[in-house]
C-alpha positions in Angstrom: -8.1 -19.2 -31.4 -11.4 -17.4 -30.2 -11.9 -17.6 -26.5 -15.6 -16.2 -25.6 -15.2 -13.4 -23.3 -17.3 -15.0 -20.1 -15.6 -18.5 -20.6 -13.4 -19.6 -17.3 -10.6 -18.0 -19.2 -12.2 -14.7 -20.3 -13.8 -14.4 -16.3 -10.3 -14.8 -15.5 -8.9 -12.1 -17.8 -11.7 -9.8 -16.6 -10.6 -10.1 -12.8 -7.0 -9.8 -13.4 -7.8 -6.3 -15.7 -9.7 -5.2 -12.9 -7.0 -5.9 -10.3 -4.6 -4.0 -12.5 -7.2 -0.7 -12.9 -8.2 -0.9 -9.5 -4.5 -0.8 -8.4 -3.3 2.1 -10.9 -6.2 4.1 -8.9 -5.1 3.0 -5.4 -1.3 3.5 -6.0 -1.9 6.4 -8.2 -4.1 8.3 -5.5 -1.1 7.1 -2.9 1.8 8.4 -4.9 -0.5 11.9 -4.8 -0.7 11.8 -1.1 2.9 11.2 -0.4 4.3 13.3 -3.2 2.3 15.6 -4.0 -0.2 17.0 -1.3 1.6 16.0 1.6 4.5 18.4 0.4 2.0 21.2 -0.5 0.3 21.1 2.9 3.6 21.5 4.7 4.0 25.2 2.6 0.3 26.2 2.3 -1.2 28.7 4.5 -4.0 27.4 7.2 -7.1 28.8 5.5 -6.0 26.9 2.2 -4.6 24.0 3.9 -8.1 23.4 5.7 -9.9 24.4 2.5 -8.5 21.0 0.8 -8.6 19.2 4.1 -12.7 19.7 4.3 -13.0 19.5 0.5 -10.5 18.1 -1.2 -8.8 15.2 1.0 -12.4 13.3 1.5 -13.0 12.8 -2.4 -9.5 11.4 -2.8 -10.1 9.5 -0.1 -12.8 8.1 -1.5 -11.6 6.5 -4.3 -8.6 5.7 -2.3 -9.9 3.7 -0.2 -12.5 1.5 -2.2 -9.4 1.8 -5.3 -7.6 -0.5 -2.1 -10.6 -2.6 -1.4 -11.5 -4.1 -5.2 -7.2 -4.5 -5.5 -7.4 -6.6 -2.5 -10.6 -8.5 -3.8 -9.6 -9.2 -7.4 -6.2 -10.3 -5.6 -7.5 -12.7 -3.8 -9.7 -14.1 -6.0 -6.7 -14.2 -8.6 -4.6 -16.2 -5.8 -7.3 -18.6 -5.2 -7.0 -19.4 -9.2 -3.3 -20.4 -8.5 -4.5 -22.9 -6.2 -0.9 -24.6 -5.4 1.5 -22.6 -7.9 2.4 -19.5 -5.7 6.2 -18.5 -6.9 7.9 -17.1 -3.6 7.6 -13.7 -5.3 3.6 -13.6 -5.6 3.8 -14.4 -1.9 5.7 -11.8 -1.1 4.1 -9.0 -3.1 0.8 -10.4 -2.2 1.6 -10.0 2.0 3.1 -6.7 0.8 -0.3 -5.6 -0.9 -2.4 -7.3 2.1 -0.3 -5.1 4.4 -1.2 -2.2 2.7 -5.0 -2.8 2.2 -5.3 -3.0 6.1 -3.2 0.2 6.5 -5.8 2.3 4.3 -8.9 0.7 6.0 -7.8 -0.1 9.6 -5.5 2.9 10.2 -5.3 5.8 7.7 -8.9 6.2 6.7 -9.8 6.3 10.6 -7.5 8.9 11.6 -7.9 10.9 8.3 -11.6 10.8 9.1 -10.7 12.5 12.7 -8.6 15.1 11.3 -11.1 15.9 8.2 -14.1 15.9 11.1 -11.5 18.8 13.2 -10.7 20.6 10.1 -14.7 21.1 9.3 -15.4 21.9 13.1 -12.7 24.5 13.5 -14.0 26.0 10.1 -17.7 26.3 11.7 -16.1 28.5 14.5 -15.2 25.3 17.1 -12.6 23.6 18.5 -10.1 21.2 16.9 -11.1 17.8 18.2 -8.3 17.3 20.6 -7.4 13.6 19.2 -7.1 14.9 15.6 -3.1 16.6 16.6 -2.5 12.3 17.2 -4.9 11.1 14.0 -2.6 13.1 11.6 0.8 11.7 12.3 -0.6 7.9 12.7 -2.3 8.3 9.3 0.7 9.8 8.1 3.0 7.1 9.5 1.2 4.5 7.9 0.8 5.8 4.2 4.4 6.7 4.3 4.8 2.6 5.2 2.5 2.1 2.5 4.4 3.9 0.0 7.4 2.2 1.2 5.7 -0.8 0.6 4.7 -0.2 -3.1 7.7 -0.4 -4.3 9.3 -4.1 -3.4 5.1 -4.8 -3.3 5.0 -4.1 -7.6 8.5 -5.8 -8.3 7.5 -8.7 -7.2 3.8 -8.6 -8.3 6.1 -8.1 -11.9 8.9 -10.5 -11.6 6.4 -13.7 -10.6 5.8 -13.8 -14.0 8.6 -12.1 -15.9 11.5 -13.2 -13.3 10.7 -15.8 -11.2 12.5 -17.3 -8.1 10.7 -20.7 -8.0 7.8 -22.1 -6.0 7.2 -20.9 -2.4 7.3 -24.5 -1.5 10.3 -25.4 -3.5 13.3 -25.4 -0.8 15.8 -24.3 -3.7 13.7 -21.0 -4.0 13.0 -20.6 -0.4 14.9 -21.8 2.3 13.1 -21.9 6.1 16.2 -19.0 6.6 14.8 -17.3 3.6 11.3 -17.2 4.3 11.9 -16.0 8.0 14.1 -13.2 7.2 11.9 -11.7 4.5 9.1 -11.8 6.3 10.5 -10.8 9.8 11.2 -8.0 8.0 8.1 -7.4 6.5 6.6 -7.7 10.2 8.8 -5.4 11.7 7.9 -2.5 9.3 4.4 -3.2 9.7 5.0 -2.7 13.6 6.7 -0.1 13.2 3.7 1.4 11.2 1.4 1.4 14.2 3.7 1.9 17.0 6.6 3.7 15.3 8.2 6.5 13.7 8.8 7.5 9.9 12.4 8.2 10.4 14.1 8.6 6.9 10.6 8.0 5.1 10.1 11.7 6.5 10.9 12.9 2.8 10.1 12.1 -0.7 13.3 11.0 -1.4 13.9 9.0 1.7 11.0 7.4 1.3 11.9 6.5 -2.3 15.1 5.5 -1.4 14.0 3.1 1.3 11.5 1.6 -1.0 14.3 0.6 -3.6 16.7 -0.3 -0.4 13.8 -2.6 1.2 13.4 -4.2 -2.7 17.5 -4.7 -2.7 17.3 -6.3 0.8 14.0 -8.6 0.2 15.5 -9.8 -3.2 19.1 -10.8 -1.5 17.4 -12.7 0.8 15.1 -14.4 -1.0 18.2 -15.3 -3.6 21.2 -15.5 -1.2 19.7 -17.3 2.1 
């Protein structure tokens, strides 16, 4: 069977490619920050570690943050398709994803902006902007959460089609217990996001780690509550 490529159908297709490229460029650029140039800033020397700061950290950025913006708008577009079949599992990744989207625009791309701005100051012979020692940990905090996130955020994304757990509004897939605990706990990791503190996220590996914990504990709960 042909389908034309701008039929309903091939629209449809389009969006949901985009959402997936989109997404490999957000994730992708996240997995870099968190695993890659976070860990080199902590050994580089200042003059380097500025060097990338001023000249290397904005063009990531950059496609970072607009990589987040189309994921989120393909997303929602997608969901709106579904009208009234969202599996328990697309709801969750999709509050996962939504999470994360504000975290890039609303708190790290702010605060990276401050320190990037202190960075290029102090390299033009001025002071460090005295907010930017705050701006670094908060940005920090919150891509950490993000890459916490990611990882329950694409197993579910994956398993509402390939593993299902049944309608959102089907009480044999998602009890009122269910649905509170998951996303209690969804809400307190976001809080702790803005107000808290990475804890075991500090490392690569804990991060990791808590990621396929926080998948464990979302999955038991949405199975055994």
């Amino acid at each position: 069977m042909d389908i034309p490529l701008f039929s309903e159908y091939g629209v449809n297709y389009l969006v949901r490619w985009g959402h997936l490229l989109f997404g490999i460029v957000w994730i992708g650029l996240l997995y870099y920050f968190n695993f890659v140039q976070t860990e080199y800033f902590k050994e580089a020397d200042a003059d380097h570690r500025s060097g990338a700061i001023q000249k290397l950290v904005p063009r990531a950025l950059w496609w970072f943050r607009w990589g987040a913006a189309f994921t989120f708008l393909t997303g929602l577009y997608l969901l709106y398709r579904l009208h009234g079949a969202m599996t328990y599992d697309i709801t969750v990744g999709a509050t996962l994803g939504t999470l994360m989207a504000f975290n890039v625009w609303f708190i790290i791309w702010p605060n990276q902006k401050i320190v990037i701005a202190s960075a290029t100051q102090v390299a033009g012979g001025g002071e460090a902007l005295p907010e930017a020692a705050a701006a670094a940990p908060k940005a920090g905090l919150a891509s950490r959460t993000n890459t916490l996130f990611s990882i329950p955020m694409l197993f579910f994304m994956g398993s509402s089609a390939h593993l299902p757990s049944g309608m959102v509004t089907d009480e044999m897939a998602a009890s009122t217990v269910s649905l509170v605990a998951v996303f209690a706990i969804i809400l307190l990791l976001q809080v702790n996001a803005i107000r808290g503190k990475q804890g075991p996220m500090t490392s690569v590996v804990g991060v990791i780690h808590c990621g396929l914990g926080l998948t464990a504990v979302l999955y038991g709960c949405m199975h055994l509550l």
